[in-house]
C-alpha positions as CSV (number, residue, x, y, z in Angstrom):
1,X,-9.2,14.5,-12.4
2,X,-8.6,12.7,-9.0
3,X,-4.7,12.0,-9.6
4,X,-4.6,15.9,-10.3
5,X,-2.1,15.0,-13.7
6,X,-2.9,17.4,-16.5
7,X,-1.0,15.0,-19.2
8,X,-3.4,12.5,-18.2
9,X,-6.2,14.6,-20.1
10,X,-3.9,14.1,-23.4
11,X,-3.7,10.4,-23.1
12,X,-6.4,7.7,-24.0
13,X,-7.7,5.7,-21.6
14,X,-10.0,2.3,-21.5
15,X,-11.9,2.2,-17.7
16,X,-13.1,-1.5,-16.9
17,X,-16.5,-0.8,-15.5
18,X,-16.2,-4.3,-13.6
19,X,-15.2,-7.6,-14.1
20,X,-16.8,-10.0,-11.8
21,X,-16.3,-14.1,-12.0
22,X,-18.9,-16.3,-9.7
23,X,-17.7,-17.2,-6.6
24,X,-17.6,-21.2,-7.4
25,X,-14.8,-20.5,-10.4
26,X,-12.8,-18.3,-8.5
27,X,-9.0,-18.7,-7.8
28,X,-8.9,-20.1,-11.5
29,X,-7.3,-17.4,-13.3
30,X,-10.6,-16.8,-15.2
31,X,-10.4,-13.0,-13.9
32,X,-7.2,-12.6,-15.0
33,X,-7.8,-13.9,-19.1
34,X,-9.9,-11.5,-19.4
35,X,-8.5,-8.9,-18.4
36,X,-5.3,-10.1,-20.4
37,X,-8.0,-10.5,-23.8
38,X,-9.0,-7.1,-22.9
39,X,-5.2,-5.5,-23.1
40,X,-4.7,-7.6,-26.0
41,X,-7.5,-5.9,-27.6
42,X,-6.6,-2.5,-26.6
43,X,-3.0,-2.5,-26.9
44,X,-3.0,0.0,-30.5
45,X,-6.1,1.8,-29.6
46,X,-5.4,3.6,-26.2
47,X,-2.5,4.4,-23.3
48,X,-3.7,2.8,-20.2
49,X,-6.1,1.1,-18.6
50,X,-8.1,2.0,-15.1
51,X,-10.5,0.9,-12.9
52,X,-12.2,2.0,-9.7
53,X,-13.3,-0.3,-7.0
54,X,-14.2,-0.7,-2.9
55,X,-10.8,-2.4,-2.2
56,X,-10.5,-5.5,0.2
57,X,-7.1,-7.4,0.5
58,X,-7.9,-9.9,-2.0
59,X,-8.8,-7.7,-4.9
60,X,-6.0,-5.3,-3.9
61,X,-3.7,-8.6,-4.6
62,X,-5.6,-9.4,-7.9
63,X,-5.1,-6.6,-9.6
64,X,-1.3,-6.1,-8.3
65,X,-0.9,-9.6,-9.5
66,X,-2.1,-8.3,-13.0
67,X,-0.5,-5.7,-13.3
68,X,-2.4,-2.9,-12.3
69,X,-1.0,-0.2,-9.9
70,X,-2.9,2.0,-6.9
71,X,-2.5,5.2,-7.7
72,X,-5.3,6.3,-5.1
73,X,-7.5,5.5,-2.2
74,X,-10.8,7.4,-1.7
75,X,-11.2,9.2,2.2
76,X,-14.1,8.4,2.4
77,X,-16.5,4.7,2.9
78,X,-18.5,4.0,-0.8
79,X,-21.9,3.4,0.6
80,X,-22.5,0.3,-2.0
81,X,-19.5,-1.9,-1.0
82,X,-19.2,-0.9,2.5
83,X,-15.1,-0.1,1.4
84,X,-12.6,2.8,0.8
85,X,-12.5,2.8,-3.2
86,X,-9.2,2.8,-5.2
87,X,-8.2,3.8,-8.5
88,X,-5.3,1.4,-10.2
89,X,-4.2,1.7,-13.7
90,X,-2.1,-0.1,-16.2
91,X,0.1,1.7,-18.9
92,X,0.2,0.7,-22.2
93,X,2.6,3.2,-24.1
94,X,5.8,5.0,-22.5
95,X,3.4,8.0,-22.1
96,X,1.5,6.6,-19.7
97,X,4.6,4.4,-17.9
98,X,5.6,8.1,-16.7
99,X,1.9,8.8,-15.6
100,X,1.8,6.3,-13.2
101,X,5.2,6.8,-12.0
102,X,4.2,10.3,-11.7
103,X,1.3,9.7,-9.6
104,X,2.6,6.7,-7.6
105,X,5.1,9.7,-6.6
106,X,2.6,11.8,-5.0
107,X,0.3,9.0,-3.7
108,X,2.6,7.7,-1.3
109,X,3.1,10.6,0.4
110,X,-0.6,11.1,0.5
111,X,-1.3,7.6,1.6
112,X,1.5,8.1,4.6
113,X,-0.1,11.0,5.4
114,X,-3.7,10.2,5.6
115,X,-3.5,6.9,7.6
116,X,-3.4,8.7,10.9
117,X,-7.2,10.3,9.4
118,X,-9.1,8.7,7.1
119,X,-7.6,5.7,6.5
120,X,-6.8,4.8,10.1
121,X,-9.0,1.4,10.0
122,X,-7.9,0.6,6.8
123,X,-6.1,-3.1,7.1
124,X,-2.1,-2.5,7.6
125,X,-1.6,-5.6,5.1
126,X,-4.2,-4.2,3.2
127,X,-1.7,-0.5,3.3
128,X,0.9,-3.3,2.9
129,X,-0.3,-4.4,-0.6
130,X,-1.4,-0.8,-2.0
131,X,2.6,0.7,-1.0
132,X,4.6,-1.8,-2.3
133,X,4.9,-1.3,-6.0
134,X,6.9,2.2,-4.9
135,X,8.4,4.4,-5.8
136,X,10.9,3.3,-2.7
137,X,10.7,6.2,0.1
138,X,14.4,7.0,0.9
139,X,16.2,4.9,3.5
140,X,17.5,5.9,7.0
141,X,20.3,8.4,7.3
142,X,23.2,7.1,9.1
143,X,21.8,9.5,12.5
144,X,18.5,7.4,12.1
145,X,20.4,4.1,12.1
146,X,22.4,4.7,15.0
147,X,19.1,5.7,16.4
148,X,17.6,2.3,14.8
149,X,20.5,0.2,16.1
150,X,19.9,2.1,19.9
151,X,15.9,1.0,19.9
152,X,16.4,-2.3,18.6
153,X,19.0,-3.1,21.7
154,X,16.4,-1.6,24.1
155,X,18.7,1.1,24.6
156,X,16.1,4.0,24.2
157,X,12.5,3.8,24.4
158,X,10.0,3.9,21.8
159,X,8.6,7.7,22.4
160,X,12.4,9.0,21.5
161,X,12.5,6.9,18.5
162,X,9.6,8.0,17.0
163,X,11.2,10.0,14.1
164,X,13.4,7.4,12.9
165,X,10.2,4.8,13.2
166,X,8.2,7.4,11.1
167,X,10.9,6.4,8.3
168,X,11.2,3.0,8.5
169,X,7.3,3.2,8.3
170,X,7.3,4.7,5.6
171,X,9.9,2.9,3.6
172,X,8.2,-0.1,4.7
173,X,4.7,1.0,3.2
174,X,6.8,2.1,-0.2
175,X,7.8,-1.8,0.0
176,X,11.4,-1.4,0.8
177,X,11.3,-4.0,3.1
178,X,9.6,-6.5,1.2
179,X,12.9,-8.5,0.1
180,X,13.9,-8.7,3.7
181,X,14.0,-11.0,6.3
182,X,11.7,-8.7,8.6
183,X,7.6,-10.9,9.5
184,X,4.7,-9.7,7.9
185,X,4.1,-9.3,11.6
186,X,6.5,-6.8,12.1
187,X,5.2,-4.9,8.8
188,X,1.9,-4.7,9.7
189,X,2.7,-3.4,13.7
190,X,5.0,-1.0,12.1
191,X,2.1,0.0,9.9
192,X,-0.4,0.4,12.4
193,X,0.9,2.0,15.5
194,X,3.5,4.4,14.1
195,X,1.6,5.6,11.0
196,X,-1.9,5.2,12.1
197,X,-1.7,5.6,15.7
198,X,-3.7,2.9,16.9
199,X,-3.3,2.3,20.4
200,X,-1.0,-0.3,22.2
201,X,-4.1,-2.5,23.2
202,X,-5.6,-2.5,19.8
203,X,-2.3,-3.9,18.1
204,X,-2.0,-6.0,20.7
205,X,-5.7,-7.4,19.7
206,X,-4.9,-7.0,16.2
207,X,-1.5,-9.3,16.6
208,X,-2.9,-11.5,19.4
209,X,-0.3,-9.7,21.6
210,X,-0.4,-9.7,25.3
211,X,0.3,-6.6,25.3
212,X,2.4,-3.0,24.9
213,X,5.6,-5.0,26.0
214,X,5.1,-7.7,23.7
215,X,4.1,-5.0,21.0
216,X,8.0,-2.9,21.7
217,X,9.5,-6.5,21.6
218,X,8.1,-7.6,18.3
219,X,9.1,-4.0,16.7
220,X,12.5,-4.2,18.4
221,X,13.3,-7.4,16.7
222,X,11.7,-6.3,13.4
223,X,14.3,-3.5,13.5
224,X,17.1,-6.2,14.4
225,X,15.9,-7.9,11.4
């Protein structure tokens, strides 16, 4: 009901309630064989697999490692865990393969769009990790380049770049930047002031930056990158 995918009502699905392995045993890979004897006992029965959770960083980068792909983020704080909540899931037949591409299509946009609101405290490595499977958001047009190529050569502010940023944000969140030689730095300023419009002084303090300058220099040389 929350990806808003009719066909998804035809499928069969398996929801892991919660897999949880004490803290001393971590890091092991114990998490990770069960979910794999799981699959393996599921693979002729249903289509996919999901799960719902209050998503930090490291959990975010579990269940990526394993396979599993955000297909949403909850607006609003889960009481319990203190955390936005997310909902992954992990096809198992070529039915559901076009589910999740389907919905990974429309969350995206919807992730984009909501991290000037809802999500604006969200972690923008955290954003990072949730964008990167894709669908890839298109590139810049060759206007926006020039555009790109003027900023990065300080040879037009940031305010009058703004709508070319805005795309290189969001190909960034969609992970099209991931193979590139562009710092995690870079990623997560991008991330942070242009799509969630945090102030200069608070990516400054998020980066240990001195300050706005230091903030256009780093994205300048991102964009160089």
């Amino acid at each position: 009901a929350h990806l808003g995918q009719e066909d998804a009502l035809t499928l069969r699905c398996r929801r892991i309630q919660r897999i949880v392995v004490r803290p001393e045993y971590q890091g092991q890979g114990i998490g990770r064989w069960m979910l794999e004897q799981l699959e393996s006992a599921s693979v002729k029965q249903i289509d996919y697999l999901a799960s719902s959770f209050g998503v930090d960083l490291p959990l975010a980068r579990f269940w990526s490692r394993s396979g599993y792909i955000p297909v949403r983020v909850g607006d609003r704080i889960r009481a319990a865990s203190g955390l936005h909540s997310a909902v992954v899931l992990k096809a198992v037949s070529s039915p559901a393969t076009r589910l999740i591409h389907q919905s990974r299509a429309l969350f995206l946009p919807q992730l984009s769009a909501q991290l000037s609101r809802h999500l604006n405290r969200l972690s923008p490595l955290l954003v990072c990790e949730l964008g990167k499977a894709g669908p890839r958001q298109a590139a810049l047009n060759t206007q926006q380049l020039k555009t790109a190529f003027l900023f990065a050569f300080a040879l037009r502010p940031y305010e009058s770049c703004l709508e070319t940023l805005i795309r290189l944000a969001d190909f960034t969140l969609s992970g099209g930047t991931e193979q590139t030689e562009t710092p995690p730095a870079f990623r997560e300023l991008l991330i942070a002031r242009v799509l969630q419009l945090r102030s200069w002084s608070e990516c400054a303090r998020l980066l240990q930056l001195e300050g706005r300058q230091e903030c256009v220099s780093l994205l300048r040389a991102g964009v160089r990158s």
